[in-house]
C-alpha positions in Angstrom: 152.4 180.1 122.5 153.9 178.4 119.5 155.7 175.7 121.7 151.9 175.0 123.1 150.7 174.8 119.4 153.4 172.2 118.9 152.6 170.0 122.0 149.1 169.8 121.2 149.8 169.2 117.4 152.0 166.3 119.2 149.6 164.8 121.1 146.7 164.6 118.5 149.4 163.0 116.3 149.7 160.6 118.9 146.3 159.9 119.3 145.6 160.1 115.9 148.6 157.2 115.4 147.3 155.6 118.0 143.8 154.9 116.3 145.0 154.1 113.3 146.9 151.7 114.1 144.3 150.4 116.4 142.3 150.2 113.5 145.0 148.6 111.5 145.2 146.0 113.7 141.5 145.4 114.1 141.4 145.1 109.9 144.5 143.0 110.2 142.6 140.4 112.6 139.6 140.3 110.9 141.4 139.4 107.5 143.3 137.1 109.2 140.0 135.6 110.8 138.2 136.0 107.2 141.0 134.0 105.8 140.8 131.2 108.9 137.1 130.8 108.3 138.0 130.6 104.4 140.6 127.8 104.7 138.5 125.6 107.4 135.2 126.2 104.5 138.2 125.2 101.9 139.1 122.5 103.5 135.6 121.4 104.9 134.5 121.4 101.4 137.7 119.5 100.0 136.5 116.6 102.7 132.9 116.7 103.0 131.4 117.5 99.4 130.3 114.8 97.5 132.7 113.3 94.9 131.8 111.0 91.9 135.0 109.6 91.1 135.0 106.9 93.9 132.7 103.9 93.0 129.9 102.5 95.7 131.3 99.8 98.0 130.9 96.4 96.6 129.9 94.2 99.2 131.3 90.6 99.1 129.8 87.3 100.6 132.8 84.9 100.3 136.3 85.2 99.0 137.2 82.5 96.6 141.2 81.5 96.3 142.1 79.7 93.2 145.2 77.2 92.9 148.5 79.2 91.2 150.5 76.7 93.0 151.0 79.2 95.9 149.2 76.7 98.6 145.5 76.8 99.6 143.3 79.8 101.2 144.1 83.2 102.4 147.2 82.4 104.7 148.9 80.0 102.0 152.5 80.7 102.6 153.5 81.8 99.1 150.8 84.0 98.8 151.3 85.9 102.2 154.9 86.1 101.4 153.8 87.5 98.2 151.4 90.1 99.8 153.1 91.2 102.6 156.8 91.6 102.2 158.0 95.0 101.9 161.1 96.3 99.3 162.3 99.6 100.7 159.4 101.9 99.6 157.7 104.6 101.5 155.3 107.7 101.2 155.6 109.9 99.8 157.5 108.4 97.1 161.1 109.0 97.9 160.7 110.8 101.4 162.7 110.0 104.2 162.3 111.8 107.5 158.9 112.7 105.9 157.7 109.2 105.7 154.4 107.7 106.5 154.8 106.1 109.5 153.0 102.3 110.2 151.4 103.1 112.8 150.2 106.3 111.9 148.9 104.5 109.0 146.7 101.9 110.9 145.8 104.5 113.8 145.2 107.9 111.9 141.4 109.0 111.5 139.6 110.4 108.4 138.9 113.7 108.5 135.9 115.4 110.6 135.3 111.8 112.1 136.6 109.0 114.1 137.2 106.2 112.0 140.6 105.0 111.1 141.5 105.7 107.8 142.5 102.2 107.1 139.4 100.6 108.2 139.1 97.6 105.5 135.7 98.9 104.5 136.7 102.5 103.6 140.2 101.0 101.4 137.6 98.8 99.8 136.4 101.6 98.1 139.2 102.5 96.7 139.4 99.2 95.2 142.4 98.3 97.2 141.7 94.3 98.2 141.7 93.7 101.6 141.2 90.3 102.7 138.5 89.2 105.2 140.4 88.2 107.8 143.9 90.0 109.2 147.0 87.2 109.5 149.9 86.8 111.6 151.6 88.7 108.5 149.2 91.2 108.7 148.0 91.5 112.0 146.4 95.4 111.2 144.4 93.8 108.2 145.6 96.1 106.0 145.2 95.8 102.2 147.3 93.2 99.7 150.6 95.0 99.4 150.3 97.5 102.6 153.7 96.6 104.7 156.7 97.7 106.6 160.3 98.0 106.6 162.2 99.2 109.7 164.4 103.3 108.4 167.1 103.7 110.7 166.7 107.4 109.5 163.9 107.9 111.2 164.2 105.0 113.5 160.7 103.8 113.1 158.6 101.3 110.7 157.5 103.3 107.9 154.7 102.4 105.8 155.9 100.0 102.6 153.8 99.8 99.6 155.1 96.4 97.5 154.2 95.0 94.1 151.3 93.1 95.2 149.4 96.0 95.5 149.6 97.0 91.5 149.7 93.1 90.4 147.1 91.3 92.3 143.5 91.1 90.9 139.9 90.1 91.8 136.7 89.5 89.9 133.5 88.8 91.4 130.2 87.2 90.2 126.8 86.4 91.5 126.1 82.9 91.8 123.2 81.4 93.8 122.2 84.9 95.5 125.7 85.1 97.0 128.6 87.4 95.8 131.9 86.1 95.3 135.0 87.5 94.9 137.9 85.2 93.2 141.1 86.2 93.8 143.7 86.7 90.8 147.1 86.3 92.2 149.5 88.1 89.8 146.9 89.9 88.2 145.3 93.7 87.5 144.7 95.9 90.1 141.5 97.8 90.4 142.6 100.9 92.4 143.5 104.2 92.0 146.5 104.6 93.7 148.1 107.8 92.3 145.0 109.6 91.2 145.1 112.8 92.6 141.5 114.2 92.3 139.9 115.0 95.4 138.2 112.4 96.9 141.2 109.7 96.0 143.5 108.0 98.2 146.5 110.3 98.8 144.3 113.4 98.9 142.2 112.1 101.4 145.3 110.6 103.3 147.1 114.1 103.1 144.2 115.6 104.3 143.5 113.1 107.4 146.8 114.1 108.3 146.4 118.1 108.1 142.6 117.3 110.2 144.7 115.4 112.9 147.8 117.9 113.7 145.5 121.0 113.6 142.7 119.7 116.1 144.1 119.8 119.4 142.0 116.9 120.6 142.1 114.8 117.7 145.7 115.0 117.8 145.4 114.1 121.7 143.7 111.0 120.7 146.1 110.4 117.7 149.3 110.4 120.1 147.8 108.5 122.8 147.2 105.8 120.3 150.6 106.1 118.7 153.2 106.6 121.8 151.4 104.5 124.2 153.9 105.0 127.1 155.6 107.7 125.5 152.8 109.9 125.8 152.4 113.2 126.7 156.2 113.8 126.3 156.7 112.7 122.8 153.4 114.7 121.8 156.5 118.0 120.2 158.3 115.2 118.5 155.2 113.6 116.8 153.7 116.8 116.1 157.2 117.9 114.2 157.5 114.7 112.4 153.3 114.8 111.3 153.9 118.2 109.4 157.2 117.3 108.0 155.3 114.1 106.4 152.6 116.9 105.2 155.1 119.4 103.7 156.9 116.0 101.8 153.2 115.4 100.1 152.9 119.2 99.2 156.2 119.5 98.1 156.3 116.8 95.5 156.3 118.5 92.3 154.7 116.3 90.1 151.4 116.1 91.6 150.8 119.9 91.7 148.3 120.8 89.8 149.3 123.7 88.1 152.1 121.6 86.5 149.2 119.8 84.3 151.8 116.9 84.4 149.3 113.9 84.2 146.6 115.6 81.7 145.3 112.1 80.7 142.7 111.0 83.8 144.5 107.5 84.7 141.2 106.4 86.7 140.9 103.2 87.9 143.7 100.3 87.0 145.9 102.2 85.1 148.8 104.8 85.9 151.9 106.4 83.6 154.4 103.8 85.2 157.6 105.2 83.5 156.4 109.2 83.5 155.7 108.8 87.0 158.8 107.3 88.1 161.0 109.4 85.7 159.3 112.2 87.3 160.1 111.0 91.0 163.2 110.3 90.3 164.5 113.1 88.1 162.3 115.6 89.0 161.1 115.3 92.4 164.5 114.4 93.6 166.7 116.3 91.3 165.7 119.1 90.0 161.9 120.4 88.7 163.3 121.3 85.1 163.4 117.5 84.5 159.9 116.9 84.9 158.0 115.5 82.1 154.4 115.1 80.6 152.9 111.6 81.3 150.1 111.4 79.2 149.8 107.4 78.4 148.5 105.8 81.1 148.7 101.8 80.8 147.2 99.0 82.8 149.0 97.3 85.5 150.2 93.9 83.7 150.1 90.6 85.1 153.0 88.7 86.5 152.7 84.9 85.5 155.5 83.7 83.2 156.8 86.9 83.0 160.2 85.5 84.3 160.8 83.3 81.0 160.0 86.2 78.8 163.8 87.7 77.5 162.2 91.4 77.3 159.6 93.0 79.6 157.3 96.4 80.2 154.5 97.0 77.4 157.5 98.3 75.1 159.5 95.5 75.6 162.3 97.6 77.2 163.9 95.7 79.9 165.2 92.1 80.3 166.8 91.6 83.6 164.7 90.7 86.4 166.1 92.8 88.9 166.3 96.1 86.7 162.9 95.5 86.3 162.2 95.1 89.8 164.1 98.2 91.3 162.4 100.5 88.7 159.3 98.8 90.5 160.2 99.9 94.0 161.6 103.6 93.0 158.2 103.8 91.1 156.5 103.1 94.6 158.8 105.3 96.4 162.0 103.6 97.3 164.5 106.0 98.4 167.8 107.3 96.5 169.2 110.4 97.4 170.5 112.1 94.5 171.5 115.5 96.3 172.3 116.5 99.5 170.1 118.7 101.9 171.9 121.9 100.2 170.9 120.6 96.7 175.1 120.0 96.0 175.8 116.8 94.5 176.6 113.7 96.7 180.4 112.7 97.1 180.9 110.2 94.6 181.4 107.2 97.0 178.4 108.3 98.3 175.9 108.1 95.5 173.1 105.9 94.4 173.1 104.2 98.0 169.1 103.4 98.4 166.5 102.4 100.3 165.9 99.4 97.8 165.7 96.1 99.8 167.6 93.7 97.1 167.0 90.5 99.3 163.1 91.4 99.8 163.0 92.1 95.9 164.7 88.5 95.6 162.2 86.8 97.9 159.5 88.1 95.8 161.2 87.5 92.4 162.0 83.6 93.1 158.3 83.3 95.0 156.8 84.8 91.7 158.4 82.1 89.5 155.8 79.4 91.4 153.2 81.1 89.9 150.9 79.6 87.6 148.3 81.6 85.7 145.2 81.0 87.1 142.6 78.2 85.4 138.8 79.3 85.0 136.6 78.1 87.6 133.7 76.8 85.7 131.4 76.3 88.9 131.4 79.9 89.6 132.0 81.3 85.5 130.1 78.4 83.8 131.5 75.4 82.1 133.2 75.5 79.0 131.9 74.4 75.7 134.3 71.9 74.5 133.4 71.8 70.8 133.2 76.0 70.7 136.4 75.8 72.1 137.8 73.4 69.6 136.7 75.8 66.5 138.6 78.5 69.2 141.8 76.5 68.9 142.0 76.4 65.1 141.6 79.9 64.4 144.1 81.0 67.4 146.4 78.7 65.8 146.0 80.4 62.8 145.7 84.0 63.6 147.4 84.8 67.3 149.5 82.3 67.7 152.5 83.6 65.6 152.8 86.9 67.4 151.3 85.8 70.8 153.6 82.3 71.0 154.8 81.8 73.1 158.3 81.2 71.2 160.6 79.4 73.3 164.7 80.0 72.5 167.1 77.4 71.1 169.7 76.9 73.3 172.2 79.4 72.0 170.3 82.3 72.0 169.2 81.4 75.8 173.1 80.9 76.4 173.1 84.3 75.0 170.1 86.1 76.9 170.2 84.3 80.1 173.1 81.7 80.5 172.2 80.6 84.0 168.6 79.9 82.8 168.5 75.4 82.9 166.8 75.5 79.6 165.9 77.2 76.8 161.9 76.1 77.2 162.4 78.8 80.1 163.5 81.5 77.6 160.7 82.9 75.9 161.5 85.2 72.7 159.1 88.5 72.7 159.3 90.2 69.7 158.1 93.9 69.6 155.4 95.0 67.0 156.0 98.2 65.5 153.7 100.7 66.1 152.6 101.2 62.5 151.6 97.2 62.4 150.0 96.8 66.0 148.2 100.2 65.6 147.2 100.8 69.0 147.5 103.8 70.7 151.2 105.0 69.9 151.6 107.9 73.4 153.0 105.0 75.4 155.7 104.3 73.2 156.7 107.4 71.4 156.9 108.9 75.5 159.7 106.6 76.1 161.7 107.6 73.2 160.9 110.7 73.7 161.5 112.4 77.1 164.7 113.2 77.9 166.7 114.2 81.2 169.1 116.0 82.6 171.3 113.9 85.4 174.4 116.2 85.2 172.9 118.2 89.1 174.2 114.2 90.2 177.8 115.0 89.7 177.8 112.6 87.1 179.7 112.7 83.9 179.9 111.3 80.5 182.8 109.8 81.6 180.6 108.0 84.9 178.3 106.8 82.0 180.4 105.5 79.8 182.3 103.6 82.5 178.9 102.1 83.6 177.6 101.0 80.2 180.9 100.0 78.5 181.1 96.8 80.4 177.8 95.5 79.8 178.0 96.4 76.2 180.9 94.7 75.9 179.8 91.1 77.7 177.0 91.6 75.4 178.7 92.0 72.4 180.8 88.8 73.0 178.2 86.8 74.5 176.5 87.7 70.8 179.3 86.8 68.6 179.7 83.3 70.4 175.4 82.9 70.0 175.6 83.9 66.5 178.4 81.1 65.3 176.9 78.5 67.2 173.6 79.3 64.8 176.0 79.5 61.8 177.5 76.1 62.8 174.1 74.3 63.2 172.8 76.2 60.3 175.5 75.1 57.5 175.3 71.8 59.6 171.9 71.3 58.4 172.4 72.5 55.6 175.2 70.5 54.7 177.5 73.6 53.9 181.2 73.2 54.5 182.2 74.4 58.3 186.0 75.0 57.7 187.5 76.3 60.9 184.3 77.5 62.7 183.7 74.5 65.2 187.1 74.8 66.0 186.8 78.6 67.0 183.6 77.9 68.5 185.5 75.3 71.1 188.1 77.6 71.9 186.1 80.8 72.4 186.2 82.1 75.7 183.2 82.1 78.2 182.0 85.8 78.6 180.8 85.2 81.7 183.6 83.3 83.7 184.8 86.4 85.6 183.7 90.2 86.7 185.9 91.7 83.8 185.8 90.7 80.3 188.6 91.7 77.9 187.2 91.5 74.5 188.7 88.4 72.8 189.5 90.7 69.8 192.1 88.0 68.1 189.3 85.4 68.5 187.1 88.2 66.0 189.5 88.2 64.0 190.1 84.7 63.0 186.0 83.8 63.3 186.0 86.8 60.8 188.8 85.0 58.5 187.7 81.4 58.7 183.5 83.1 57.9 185.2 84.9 54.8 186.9 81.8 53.1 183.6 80.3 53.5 181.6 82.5 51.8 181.3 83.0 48.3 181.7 86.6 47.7 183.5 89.2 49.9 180.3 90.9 51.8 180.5 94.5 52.6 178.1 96.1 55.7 177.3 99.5 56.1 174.6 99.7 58.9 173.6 96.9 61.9 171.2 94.2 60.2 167.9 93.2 61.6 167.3 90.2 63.4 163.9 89.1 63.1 162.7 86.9 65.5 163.2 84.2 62.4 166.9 84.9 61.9 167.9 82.5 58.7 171.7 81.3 57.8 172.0 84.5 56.0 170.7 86.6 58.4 173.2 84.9 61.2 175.9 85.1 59.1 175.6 89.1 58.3 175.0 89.8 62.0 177.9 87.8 62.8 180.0 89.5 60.5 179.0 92.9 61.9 179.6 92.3 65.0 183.0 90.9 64.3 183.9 93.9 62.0 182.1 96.8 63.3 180.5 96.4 66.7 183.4 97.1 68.9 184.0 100.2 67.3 179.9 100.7 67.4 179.9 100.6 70.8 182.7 103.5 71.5 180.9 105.4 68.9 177.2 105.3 70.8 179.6 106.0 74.4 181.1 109.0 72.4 177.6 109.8 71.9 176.4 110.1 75.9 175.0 113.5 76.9 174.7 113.4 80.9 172.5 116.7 80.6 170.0 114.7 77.5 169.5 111.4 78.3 166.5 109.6 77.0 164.0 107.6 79.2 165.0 104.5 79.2 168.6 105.0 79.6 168.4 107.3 82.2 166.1 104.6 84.0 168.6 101.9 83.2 171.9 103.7 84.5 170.0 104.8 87.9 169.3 101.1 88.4 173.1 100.1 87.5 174.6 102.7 89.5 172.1 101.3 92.7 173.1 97.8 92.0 177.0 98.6 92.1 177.1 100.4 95.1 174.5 97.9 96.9 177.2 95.6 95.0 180.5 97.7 96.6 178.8 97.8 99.9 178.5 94.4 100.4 181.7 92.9 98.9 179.4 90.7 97.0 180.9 88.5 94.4 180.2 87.9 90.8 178.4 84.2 90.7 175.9 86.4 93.4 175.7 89.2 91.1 174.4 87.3 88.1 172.2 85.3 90.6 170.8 88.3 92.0 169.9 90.0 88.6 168.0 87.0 87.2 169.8 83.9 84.9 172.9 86.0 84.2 170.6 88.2 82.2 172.5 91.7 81.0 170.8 95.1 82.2 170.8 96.7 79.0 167.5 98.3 77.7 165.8 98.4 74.1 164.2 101.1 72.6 161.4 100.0 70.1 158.7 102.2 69.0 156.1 99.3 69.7 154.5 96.8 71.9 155.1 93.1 73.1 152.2 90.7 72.1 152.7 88.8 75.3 151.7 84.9 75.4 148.2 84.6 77.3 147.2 81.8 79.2 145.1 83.6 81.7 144.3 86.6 80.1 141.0 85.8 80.3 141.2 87.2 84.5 142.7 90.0 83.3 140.4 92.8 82.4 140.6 95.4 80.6 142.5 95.0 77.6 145.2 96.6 75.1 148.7 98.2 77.0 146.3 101.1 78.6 143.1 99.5 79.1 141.0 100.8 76.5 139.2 98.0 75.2 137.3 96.6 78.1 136.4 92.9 76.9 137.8 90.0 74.9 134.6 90.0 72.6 135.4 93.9 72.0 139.4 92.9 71.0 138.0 90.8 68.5 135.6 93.1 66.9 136.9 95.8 64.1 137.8 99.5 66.6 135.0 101.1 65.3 132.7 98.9 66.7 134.2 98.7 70.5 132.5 100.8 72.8 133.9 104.8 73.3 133.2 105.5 76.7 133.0 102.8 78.9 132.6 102.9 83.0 135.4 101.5 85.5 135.4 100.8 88.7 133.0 98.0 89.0 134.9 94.1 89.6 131.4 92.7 88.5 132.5 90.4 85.9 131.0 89.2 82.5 131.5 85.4 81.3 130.3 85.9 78.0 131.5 88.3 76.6 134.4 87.7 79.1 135.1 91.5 80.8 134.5 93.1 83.6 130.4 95.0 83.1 130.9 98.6 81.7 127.9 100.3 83.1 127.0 101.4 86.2 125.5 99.0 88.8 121.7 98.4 89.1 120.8 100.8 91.9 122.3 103.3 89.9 125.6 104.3 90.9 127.5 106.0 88.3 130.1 107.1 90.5 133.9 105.7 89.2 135.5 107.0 86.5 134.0 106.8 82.4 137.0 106.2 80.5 137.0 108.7 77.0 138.5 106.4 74.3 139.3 109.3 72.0 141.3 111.4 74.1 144.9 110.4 72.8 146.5 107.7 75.6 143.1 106.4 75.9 142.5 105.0 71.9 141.3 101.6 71.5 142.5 101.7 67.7 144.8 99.2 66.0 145.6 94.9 66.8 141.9 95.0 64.4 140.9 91.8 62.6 138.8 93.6 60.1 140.1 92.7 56.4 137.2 92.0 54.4 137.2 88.4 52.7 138.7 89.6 49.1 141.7 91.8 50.8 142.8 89.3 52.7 143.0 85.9 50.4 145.1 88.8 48.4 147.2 89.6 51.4 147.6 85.7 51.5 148.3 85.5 48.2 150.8 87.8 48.0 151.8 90.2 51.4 153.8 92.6 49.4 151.3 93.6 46.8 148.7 93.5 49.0 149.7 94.8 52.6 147.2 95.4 55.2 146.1 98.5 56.2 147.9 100.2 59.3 146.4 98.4 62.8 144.8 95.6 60.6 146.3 92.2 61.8 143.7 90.0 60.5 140.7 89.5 58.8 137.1 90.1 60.0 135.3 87.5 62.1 131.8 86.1 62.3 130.3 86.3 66.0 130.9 82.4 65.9 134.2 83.1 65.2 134.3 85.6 68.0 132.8 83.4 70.5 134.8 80.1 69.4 138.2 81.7 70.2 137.0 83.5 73.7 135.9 79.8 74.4 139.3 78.7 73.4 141.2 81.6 75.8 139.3 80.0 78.8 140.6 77.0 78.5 144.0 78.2 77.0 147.6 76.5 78.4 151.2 78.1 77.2 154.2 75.3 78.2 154.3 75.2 81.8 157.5 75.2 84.0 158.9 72.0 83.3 158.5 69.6 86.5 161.1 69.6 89.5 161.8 73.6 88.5 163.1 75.4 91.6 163.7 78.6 91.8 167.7 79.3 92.3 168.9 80.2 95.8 170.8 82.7 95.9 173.2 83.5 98.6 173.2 86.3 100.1 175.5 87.3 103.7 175.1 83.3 103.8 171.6 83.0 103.9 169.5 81.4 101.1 167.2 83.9 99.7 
């Protein structure tokens, strides 16, 4: 009896197990199916619901192409060389075996449709500028900037973004019942490029890609178009490498959301340059910890003349060419491994080899130094008042001109700066404004002195840094010593002061640059330092580095001289002493990435060091500045180059001249549509109504239009005049406060404006490169 009890006991069990777990599994499917239809609504929505951060499309009539001495019309060979060569990028930024592919790119579909996601008309709305017509260099009429560089990693043409995209501008007007749109080669984009809100580029992008791998039939369609004859067998393959491009977008750290990394809306035109590639770099593609807060967006700047200036970026923080350039291409995703697939440091013979294309860069560099800022076309912006203009002249003269410029070098400073440069009208001195003067929004520059990172998960050392730094500290420090006593000699020479031994030291002091390693000519100190002394009246005594304005008198020459003869050598090990591989600041960390690429590309190659110092740009040294400031930057042209200030928060030339509190708080971008008055592009939404785009908040910090304000009343400033240190101007004031004439008389004058141009017969240098001229 009991054994019957237990068998029947058993089998209800059974049963009872039997239906649960039926019912289990019945619960399980229908969360599982809850949570399908939840992610397709998700993701529906994320595609499909309106957004009002993209602008309306603006519709253009003809395409105007003005004369930068690039050639004439669309396929002009400079300018298609300019446009369309790629540097070693791909997305997403830094990704390798999860790169965009090209002709994914051109062939992939939009989401929940069928056309291509690079149709001309649907980049146009993103403000990318697509030309009308596609060209043997780009034959899938793909925006300015769009290439292609062959990964042997990957074995296929991944998609290249290039430095046209960021520097090449457009401005339209109506003119006759006809749009135009006039081309600004060199000048401010319009786009949004790393805006992730939904509705933006790379959002949509990632999600065109998600729409095509998880339809069956889309993704049919997609491979047929892609592998041609290798379809249906490499249908697996494509599929693998489609979600391994997702899972790189996803996986980049800086654009999550939760991370609140970019809490300042960039919007249209503008993006944290440094944070953002600080944060691919370092954080991305090191380790999350080093991930920093960029909160000051700025404006792409334009590229005209930019080669003669001896310091470049907003904060006047680099000055050699190529430094400046492969900061570029890491920004836009160039690769460099920094750790290996097990997140171990790379073998030291092994590190910093990248995806940078050094020749490409090159190409682009010496095609860039044909440039010439573009000249206003008065048929289609009006014609210029010549006697408005005039009036415009004086008062530049008088109140821009000394920090503006631009200030050409004497010879020995360009000797000193950039000895292969043929002149020293090439070499134009920038001097930085300190924040407390200029006034403008300070997040920009205090964010570059400020964020710090930690390199040591590299395998580098102190010891790696040091040995990467000393040498270019060192060329610099004699390259200075000889600059400074050729202005001492031609400074007492005017002056008619006794020279003593000086032109005799000068004659025998040894080039810096004749070979690959220097060895300090400490003797030749030493007896510069001797022969100074006897010439001076008094024994001088220097405690800290002197300034060097960028008016450096006889005395001021002769105590940085003396400095650097007495105390910069030792200086130098002191600040080496002084490297912290786990808390390096921005810029350095920045500048010894680029060093360490360029010496292995360098070690690679065998190339020698006349190439070198060709390839980096007029010999110039790759050591950075840190200023807590921003360059006033000469500006013929400026007038194509809207909107104004280091992050765009002033959106006409009319409003730069007014006092801050008068300049508009909220202003709307997105629209090209171009004012010649007031000389701006229009800051309201267009006249059907559109307000999509983005409004731009001028008191959120990163966005303030404060400071570089002419509004000293009349008495305050015949006082400053009078007398500057009993009567300084307030902090931002730079000038005093013009009449509308005034206003209007020196926007005149910017139309028309002209810095020196590039003296005639200029060529760019060839550089040789595997014996082919660059």
């Amino acid at each position: 009896m009991v054994g019957k009890i237990v068998k029947w006991l058993g089998r209800r069990w059974q049963g009872l197990m039997a239906l649960s777990l039926g019912r289990v599994l019945k619960w399980l499917l229908a969360v599982v199916a809850a949570l399908v239809l939840l992610g397709a609504a998700g993701f529906a929505w994320f595609v499909l619901w309106p957004v009002h951060n993209i602008p309306a499309l603006e519709p253009v009539d003809e395409y105007v192409y003005l004369d930068q001495n690039w050639g004439e019309g669309q396929q002009a060979a400079g300018r298609e060389r300019y446009y369309y060569t790629g540097q070693g990028a791909s997305m997403p930024q830094g990704a390798s075996l999860g790169a965009v592919r090209y002709d994914w790119f051109v062939k992939l579909e939009l989401p929940f449709s069928e056309q291509r996601f690079a149709d001309p008309e649907h980049l146009r709305k993103y403000r990318f500028i697509v030309d009308p017509q596609p060209t043997p260099a780009n034959p899938d009429h793909l925006p300015v900037g769009f290439s292609k560089h062959f990964d042997p990693g990957v074995g296929e043409y991944v998609l290249d973004i290039s430095c046209a995209a960021c520097h090449t501008g457009e401005i339209h007007q109506q003119k006759a019942g006809k749009r135009y749109a006039i081309r600004i080669d060199g000048g401010q984009a319009m786009h949004a490029f790393t805006d992730m809100s939904r509705g933006s580029f790379a959002p949509v992008l990632l999600a065109s890609l998600i729409d095509t791998v998880i339809k069956p039939w889309k993704f049919d369609r997609f491979a047929k178009n892609v592998l041609a004859e290798g379809y249906p067998t490499g249908k697996p393959q494509l599929k693998a490498a489609l979600w391994a491009s997702i899972k790189a977008m996803l996986a980049s750290g800086q654009n999550n959301p939760l991370r609140n990394l970019y809490p300042v809306h960039e919007g249209f035109g503008r993006t944290d340059a440094l944070g953002r590639i600080g944060n691919t770099a370092f954080g991305d593609h090191l380790v999350p910890a080093n991930y920093q807060q960029g909160d000051a967006p700025v404006s792409y700047p334009y590229l005209w003349n930019i080669w003669k200036f001896d310091w470049v970026q907003y904060n006047g923080s680099v000055a050699q060419p190529l430094a400046r350039n492969i900061g570029e291409a890491l920004g836009v995703g160039a690769i460099n491994p920094l750790r290996s697939d097990m997140n171990e440091p790379l073998p030291a013979a092994e590190r910093f080899r990248s995806s940078v294309d050094i020749a490409a860069l090159q190409r682009i560099e010496h095609n860039l130094q044909k440039l010439t800022p573009p000249r206003w076309p008065e048929a289609l912006l009006g014609a210029i008042d010549p006697v408005k203009a005039a009036q415009g002249e004086m008062l530049f003269k008088q109140h821009c001109q000394g920090c503006h410029g631009p200030h050409p070098a004497d010879a020995a400073r360009q000797q000193a700066s950039a000895p292969l440069k043929p002149s020293p009208d090439l070499e134009w001195r920038i001097e930085v404004i300190p924040l407390e003067h200029i006034g403008t929004d300070p997040t920009a520059a205090k964010g570059f002195i400020e964020r710090h990172y930690d390199l040591s998960a590299t395998g580098l050392s102190n010891a790696d840094l040091s040995a990467a730094l000393r040498p270019l500290f060192q060329r610099q420090l004699a390259r200075d010593i000889r600059f400074r006593l050729r202005e001492v000699i031609d400074l007492r020479t005017q002056q008619q002061r006794p020279l003593g031994d000086l032109p005799t030291l000068l004659a025998n002091y040894p080039d810096p640059d004749a070979n690959a390693v220097l060895q300090l000519p400490v003797d030749a100190f030493r007896q510069i330092d001797g022969a100074l002394s006897a010439l001076l009246p008094a024994p001088v005594t220097l405690t800290d580095a002197p300034a060097d304005p960028l008016n450096c008198d006889l005395d001021c020459h002769t105590a940085n001289l003396l400095w650097n003869v007495r105390q910069a050598a030792a200086a130098i090990e002191q600040r080496l002493a002084a490297l912290d591989v786990k808390h390096i600041d921005e810029g350095l960390a920045l500048n010894i990435t680029g060093i360490l690429i360029k010496n292995r590309f360098y070690a690679d190659y065998g190339i020698d060091y006349p190439t070198q110092q060709c390839l980096e740009g007029f010999g110039a040294l790759d050591l950075p500045q840190v200023i807590a400031g921003y360059k006033p930057r000469p500006l013929e042209g400026v007038w194509a180059t809207p909107p104004f200030l280091h992050n765009g928060s002033v959106p006409t030339l009319y409003q730069m001249l007014l006092p801050p509190e008068q300049r508009e708080k909220k202003f709307f971008v997105g629209r090209r549509d171009y004012d010649p008055v007031h000389v701006g592009y229009l800051t309201t939404p267009d006249e059907d109504g559109d307000a999509d785009g983005f409004w731009l908040d001028t008191s959120i910090p990163g966005n303030h239009n404060s400071g570089h304000a002419f509004a000293a009343d009349a008495t305050l400033w015949q006082q400053h005049l009078q007398d500057p240190q009993a009567h300084p101007l307030p902090s931002g004031v730079i000038g005093p406060e013009f009449s509308d004439e005034q206003r209007y008389a020196i926007i005149e004058y910017l139309k028309v404006h002209r810095d020196p141009p590039t003296p005639a017969g200029y060529e760019p240098p060839q550089c040789q490169l595997w014996g082919q001229s660059l």
